[in-house]
DOVONU-138374 format. One line per field, with one value per residue: y, x, z of N, C-alpha, C in turn; residue number from 0; residue in three letters. Coordinates in nm, 4 decimals. Each point is the difference from the previous one (the first is absolute). Layout:
N
n_Y = c(Y/...)
n_X = c(X/...)
n_Z = c(Z/...)
ca_Y = c(Y/...)
ca_X = c(X/...)
ca_Z = c(Z/...)
c_Y = c(Y/...)
c_X = c(X/...)
c_Z = c(Z/...)
num = c(NUM/...)
residuo = c(ALA/...)
//
This chain:
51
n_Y = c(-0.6296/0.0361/0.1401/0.0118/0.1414/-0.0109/-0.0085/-0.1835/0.0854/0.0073/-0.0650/-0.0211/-0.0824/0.0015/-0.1043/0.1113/0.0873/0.1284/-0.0200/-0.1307/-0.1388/0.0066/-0.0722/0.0605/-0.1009/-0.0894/0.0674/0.0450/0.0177/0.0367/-0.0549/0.0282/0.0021/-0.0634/0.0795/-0.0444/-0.0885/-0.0992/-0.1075/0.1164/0.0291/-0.1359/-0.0524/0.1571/-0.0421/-0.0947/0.0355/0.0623/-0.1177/-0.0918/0.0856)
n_X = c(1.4969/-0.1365/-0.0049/-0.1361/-0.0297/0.1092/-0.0712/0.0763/-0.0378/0.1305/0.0285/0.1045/0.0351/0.1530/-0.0175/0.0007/0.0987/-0.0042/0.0946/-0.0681/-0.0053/-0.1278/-0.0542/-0.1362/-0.0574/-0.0870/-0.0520/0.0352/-0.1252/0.0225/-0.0810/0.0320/0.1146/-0.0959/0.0287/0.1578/0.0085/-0.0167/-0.1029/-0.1373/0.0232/-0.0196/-0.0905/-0.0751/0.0051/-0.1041/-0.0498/-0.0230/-0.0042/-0.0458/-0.0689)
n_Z = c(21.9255/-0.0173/0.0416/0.0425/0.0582/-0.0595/-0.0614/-0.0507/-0.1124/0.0021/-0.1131/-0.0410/-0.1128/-0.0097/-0.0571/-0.0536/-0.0334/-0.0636/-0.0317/-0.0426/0.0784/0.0630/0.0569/-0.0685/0.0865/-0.0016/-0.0624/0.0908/-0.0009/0.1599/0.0253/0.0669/-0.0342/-0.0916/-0.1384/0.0358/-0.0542/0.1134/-0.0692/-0.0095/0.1223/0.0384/-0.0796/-0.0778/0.1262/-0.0119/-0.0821/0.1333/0.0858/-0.0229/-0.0274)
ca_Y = c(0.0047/0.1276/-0.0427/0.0923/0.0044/-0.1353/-0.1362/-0.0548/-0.0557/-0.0516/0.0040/-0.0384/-0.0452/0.0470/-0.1424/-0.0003/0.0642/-0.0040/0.1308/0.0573/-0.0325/-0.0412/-0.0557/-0.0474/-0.0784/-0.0060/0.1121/-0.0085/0.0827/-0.1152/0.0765/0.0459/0.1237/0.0323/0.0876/0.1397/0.0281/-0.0823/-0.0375/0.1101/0.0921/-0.0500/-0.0356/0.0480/0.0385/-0.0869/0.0848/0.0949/-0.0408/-0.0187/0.1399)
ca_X = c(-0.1148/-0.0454/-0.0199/-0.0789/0.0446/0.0925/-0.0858/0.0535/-0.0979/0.0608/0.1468/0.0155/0.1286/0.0118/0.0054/0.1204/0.0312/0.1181/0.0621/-0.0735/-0.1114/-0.0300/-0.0855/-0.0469/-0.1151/-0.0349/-0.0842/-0.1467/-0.0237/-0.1516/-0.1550/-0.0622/0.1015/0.0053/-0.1416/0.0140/0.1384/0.1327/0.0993/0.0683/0.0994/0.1195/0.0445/0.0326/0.1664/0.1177/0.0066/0.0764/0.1141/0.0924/0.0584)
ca_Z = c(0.0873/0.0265/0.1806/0.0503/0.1814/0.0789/-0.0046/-0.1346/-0.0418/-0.1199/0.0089/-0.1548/-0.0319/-0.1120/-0.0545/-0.0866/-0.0310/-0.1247/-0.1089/-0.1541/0.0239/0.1553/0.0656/0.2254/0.0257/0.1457/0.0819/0.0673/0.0968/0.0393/-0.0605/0.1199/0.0302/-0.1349/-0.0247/0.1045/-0.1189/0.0408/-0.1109/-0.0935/0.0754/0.0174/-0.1936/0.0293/0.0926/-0.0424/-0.1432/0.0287/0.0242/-0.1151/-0.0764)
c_Y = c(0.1456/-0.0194/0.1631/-0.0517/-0.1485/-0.1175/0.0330/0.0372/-0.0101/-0.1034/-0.0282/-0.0414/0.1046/-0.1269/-0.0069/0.1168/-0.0518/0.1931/0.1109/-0.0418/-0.0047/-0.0566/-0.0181/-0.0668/-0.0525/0.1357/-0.0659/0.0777/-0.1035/0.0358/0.0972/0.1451/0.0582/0.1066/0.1669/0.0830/-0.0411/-0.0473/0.0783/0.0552/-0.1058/-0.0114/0.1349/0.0488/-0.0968/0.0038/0.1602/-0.0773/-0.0327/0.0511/0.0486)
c_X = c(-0.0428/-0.0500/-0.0850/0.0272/0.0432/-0.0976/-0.0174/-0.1391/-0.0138/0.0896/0.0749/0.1705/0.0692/0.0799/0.1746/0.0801/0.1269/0.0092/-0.1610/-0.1599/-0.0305/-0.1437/-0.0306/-0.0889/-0.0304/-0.0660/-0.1500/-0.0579/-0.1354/-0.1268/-0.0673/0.0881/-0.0271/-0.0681/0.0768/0.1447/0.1548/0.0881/0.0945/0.0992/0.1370/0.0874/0.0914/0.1250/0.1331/0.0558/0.1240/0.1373/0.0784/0.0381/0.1017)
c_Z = c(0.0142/0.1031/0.0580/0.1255/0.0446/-0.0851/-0.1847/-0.0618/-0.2184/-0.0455/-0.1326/0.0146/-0.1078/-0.0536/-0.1091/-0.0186/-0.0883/-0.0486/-0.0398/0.0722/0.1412/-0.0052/0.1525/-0.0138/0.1391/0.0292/0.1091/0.1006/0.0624/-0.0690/0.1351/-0.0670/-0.1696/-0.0334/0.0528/-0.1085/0.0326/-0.0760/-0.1366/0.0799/-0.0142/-0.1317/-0.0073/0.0797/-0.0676/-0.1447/-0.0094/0.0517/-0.1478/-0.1356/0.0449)
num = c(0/1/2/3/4/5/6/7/8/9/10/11/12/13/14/15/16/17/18/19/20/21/22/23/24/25/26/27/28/29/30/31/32/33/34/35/36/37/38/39/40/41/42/43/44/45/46/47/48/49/50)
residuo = c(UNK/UNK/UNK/UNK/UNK/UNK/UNK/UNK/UNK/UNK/UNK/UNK/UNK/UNK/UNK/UNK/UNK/UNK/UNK/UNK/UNK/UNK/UNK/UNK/UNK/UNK/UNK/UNK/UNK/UNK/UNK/UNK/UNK/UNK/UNK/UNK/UNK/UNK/UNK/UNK/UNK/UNK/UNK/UNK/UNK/UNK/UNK/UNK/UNK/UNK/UNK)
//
């Protein structure tokens, strides 16, 4: 969950992991909260996690 001043306005799965492979899905961001680079920020973080 990404989260601006206390309030969700992302969010994404990371669906699998392994050794070699990972997957995330379920990304979403509302349409009201879009357009602002949420979804790029969370993907992104979560890309750093599992590295």
């Amino acid at each position: 969950m990404w989260m601006v001043e206390d309030r969700p306005v992302s969010m994404a799965h990371i669906a699998h992991r392994s050794p070699r492979h990972a997957r995330i899905n379920a990304v979403y961001t509302p349409p009201a909260m879009r357009k602002n680079g949420y979804a790029s920020a969370i993907v992104a973080e979560l890309c750093s996690v599992l590295l």
